[in-house]
N, C-alpha and C positions, 0 to 999 in steps of 0.2 A: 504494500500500500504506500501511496507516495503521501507524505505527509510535510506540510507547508513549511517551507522556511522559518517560520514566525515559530511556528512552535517547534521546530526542532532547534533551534537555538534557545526558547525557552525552558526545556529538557534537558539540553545540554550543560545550559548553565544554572541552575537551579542545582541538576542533581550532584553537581561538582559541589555545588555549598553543601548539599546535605549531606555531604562522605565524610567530612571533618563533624557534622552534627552527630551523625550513626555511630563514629568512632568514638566521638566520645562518651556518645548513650552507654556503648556497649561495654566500654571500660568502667562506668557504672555500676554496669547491671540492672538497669533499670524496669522498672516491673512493668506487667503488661499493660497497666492504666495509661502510665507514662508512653509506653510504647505505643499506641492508638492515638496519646495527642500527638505524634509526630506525625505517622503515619496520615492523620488528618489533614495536617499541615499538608506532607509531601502531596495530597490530592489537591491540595488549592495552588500551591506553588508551584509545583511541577506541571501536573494535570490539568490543572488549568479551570477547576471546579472554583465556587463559591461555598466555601466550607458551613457559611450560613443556609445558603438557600439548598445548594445540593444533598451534602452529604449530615446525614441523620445517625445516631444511635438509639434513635426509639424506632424503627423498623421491627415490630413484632412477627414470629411466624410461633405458627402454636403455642403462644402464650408464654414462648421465647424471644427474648430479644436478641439481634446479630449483631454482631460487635460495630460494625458498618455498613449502610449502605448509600449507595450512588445514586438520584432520585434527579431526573429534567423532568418535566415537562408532565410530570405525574406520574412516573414511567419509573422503575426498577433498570436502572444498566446490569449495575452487578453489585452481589455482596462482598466483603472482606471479613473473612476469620482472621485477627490478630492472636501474634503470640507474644511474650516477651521478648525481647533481642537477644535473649542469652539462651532459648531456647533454639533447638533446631528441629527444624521443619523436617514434618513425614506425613503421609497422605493417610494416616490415623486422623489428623487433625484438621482435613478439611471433611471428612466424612459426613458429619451431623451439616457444615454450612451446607453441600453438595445434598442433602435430602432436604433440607430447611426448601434450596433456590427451586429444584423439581416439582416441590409441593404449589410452587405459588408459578409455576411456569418460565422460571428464569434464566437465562441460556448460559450467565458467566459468575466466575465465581473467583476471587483472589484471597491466598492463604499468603498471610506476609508477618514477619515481624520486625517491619522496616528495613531491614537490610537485605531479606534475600523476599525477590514477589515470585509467587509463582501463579500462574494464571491459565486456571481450566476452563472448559467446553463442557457443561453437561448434558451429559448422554439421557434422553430418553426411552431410556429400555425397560425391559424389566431382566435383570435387577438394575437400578439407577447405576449409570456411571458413571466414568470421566474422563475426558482428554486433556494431557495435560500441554496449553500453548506453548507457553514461555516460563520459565524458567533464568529469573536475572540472579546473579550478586551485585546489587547495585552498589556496594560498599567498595566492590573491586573490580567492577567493571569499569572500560571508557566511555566516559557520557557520552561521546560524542561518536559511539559506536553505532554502525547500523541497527542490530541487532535491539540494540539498548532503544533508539530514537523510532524504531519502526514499532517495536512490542510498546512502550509505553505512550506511542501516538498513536496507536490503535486505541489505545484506552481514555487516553484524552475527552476531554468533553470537545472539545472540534473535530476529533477523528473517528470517537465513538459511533457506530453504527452496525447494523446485525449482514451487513453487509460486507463491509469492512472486516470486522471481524471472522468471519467465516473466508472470506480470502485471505485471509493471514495464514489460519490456518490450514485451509486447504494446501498454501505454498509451505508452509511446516510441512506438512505431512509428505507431500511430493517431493519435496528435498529432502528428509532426514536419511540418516545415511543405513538407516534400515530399513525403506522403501529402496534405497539405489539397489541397494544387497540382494534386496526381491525382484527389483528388474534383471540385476544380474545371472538369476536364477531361472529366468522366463525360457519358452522353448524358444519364443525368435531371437532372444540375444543368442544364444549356444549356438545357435542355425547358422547365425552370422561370422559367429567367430568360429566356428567349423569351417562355413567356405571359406574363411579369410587365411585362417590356415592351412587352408589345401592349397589355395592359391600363391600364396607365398612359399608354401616347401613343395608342393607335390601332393603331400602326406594325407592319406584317410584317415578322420580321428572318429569316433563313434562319441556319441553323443550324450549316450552314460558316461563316458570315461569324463569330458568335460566339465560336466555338471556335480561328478563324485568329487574333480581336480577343484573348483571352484568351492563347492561346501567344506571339504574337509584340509585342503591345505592353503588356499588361498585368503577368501573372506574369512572372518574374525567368529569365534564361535557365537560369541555375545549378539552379535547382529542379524543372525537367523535363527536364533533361541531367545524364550522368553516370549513378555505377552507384547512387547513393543514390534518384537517381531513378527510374531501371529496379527497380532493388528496392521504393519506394513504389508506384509503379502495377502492380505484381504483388501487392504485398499487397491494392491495394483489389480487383482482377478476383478474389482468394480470398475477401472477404470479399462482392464483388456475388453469386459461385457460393453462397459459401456463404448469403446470404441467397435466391436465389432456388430452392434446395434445401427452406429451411425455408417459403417459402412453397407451395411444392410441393407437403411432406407435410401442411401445413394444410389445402392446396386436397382434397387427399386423404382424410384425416379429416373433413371437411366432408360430401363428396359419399357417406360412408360412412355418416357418421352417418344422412343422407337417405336413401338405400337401406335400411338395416335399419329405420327407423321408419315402421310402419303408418299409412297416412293415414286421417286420421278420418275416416270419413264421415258427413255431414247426418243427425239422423233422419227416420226415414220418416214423410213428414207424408199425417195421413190427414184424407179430405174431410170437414167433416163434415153432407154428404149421403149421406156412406154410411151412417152408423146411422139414417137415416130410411129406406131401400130396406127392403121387406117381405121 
């Protein structure tokens, strides 16, 4: 997502003040009260929210209240589970925010304790889930990193949108290097680099041998194991379906378009010994 000048220098420079703020929060140790007025802050300054008019701690859901939430227009952007800054984050502890946002229809959800944000997708399934977008240390990132300036101007109050945001993710998902791993793994990549190897040595390679050579000594074990894995190679088999769907209806439109258009035919060529016959 391209996200405006204005605010990626407001991002950039903001969150460079709050690295010396977090530092020395967390040399504190400062509790999680503490750690939610910053956090407040960092959405007005950084974010670009009105801490008054936006952002709320009386957001109830089942007669629970959420540590934070994001509020335009009447509207839920996303909640925030806070933790302390001396705590460290595990996805134990967005769990309850993640059924809290489901409950009420809410599509995002941020588990932060100022220094590191991590920022999910929930999943409407059953059982509820979660994708997790971004993942910053904003205490030891470069503000002025893409990464840092694209994830947190997504979230922005001028960037914010369910549109926006699901193309962030969508381009996470297509680039993580566990979706390459699974294209890696596909039959037409192996196809390709089968002929490329025949063509460059001679050499027949079979195509089991390939796909065994890439799983077990080449790609990393970590990125075709595990659920981030199974989650990538399910994205690419929706996006091979969904491409071979769209080839489909082309093949379809194609063979339509040739049916309804009339073939020319030749003109009728005449002899011309016929205008000499009496």
């Amino acid at each position: 997502m391209a996200v405006s000048q204005k605010v990626a220098t407001r991002i950039s420079t903001e969150l460079k003040r709050y690295q010396s703020i977090l530092q020395k929060a967390q040399q504190r140790d400062i509790s999680e009260s503490d750690t939610v007025v910053i956090i407040g802050d960092m959405l007005s300054d950084v974010l670009g929210y009105d801490k008054y008019q936006h952002v709320t701690t009386e957001f109830a859901i089942r007669g629970t209240y959420v540590d934070l939430a994001v509020r335009t227009d009447n509207q839920i952007r996303f909640l925030i589970e806070a933790k302390a800054i001396g705590i460290e984050l595990n996805d134990n502890h967005i769990k309850q925010a993640v059924d809290y946002a489901a409950n009420q229809g809410i599509d995002w959800v941020v588990l932060s304790n100022g220094a590191h944000w991590r920022i999910y997708k929930v999943q409407f399934s059953k059982p509820i889930d979660k994708i997790l977008l971004c993942d910053l240390d904003v205490l030891t990132a470069n503000p002025r990193s893409e990464e840092v300036v694209e994830c947190l101007g997504c979230l922005s109050r001028e960037g914010f949108s369910k549109s926006s945001m699901s193309d962030l993710l969508q381009q996470k998902q297509v680039t993580s290097k566990f979706t390459i791993a699974a294209v890696l793994l596909t039959d037409s990549v192996i196809e390709h680099l089968r002929r490329d190897i025949r063509r460059l040595s001679g050499i027949r390679i079979e195509p089991d041998y390939l796909k065994d050579t890439l799983q077990n000594e080449i790609i990393k074990r970590e990125l075709i194991e595990g659920e981030e894995a199974t989650a990538a190679a399910a994205t690419v088999k929706k996006m091979q379906r969904a491409l071979a769907r769209e080839r489909k209806r082309a093949d379809g439109e194609d063979n339509s378009t040739d049916a309804s258009t009339p073939a020319i035919q030749p003109p009728a060529f005449v002899s011309s010994t016929a205008s000499l016959e009496p």
